[in-house]
N, C-alpha and C positions, 0 to 999 in steps of 0.2 A: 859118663855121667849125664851127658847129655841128650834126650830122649826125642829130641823135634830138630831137624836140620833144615834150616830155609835153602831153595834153589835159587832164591833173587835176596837184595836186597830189599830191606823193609822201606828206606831212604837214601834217595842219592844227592849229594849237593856239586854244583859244580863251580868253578872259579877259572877262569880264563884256562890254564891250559891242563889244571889239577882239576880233580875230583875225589870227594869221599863216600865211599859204601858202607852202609852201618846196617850190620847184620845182624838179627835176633835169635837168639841160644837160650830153650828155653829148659831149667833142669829142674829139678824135684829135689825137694830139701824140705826134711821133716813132714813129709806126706804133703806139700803142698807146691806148686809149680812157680817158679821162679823166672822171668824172662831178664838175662841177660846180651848186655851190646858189645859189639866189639865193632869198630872203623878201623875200614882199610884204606889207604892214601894213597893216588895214584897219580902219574902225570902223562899227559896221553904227547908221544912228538912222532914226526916224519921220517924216516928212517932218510941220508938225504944218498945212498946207492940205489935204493928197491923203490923208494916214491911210498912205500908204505907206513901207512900209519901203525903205530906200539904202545904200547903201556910200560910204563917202568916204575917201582918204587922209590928212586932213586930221583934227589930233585937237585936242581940248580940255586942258587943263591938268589937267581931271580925270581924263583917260586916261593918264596917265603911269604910272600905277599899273600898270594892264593889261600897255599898250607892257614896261615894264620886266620883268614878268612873262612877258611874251611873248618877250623875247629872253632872257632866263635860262632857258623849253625848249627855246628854239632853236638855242642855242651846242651843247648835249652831242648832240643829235640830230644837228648836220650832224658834229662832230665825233666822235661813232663812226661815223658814213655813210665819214669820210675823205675830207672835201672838200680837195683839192687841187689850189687855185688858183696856175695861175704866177706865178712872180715880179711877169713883167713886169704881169700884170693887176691883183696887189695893191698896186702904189703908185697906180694910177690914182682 
């Protein structure tokens, strides 16, 4: 259904050791184009064998802090963007 696929994020917000990607999906409904969001949550650590740095979706209790912080810039952002998700997709 969805007709435009972004390569980047449209906004990134970051928070100490989290970050959020909010990415714009944009669909067509009733002959007219639609831009929906979705945020992805991520938390960047050290791997501490390789010294390399990762992503993981998965947080720690001390991330909550971030997390919460991260969706308190992410609400007003998509909501002046005007994401307007259908009905039927927001009960799901």
């Amino acid at each position: 259904m969805s007709d435009t696929k972004n390569t980047k994020p449209v906004k990134r917000f970051r928070s100490g050791d989290c970050s959020a990607s909010i990415w714009e999906n944009i669909h067509e409904k009733d002959g007219r184009s639609i831009a929906l969001y979705s945020i992805r949550f991520q938390r960047r650590y050290k791997d501490a064998e390789s010294g390399k740095w990762n992503h993981t979706e998965s947080f720690n209790t001390s991330s909550l802090d971030n997390l919460l912080a991260l969706v308190l810039q992410a609400i007003p952002f998509c909501n002046a963007k005007g994401d307007s998700e259908p009905e039927e997709d927001a009960a799901a």
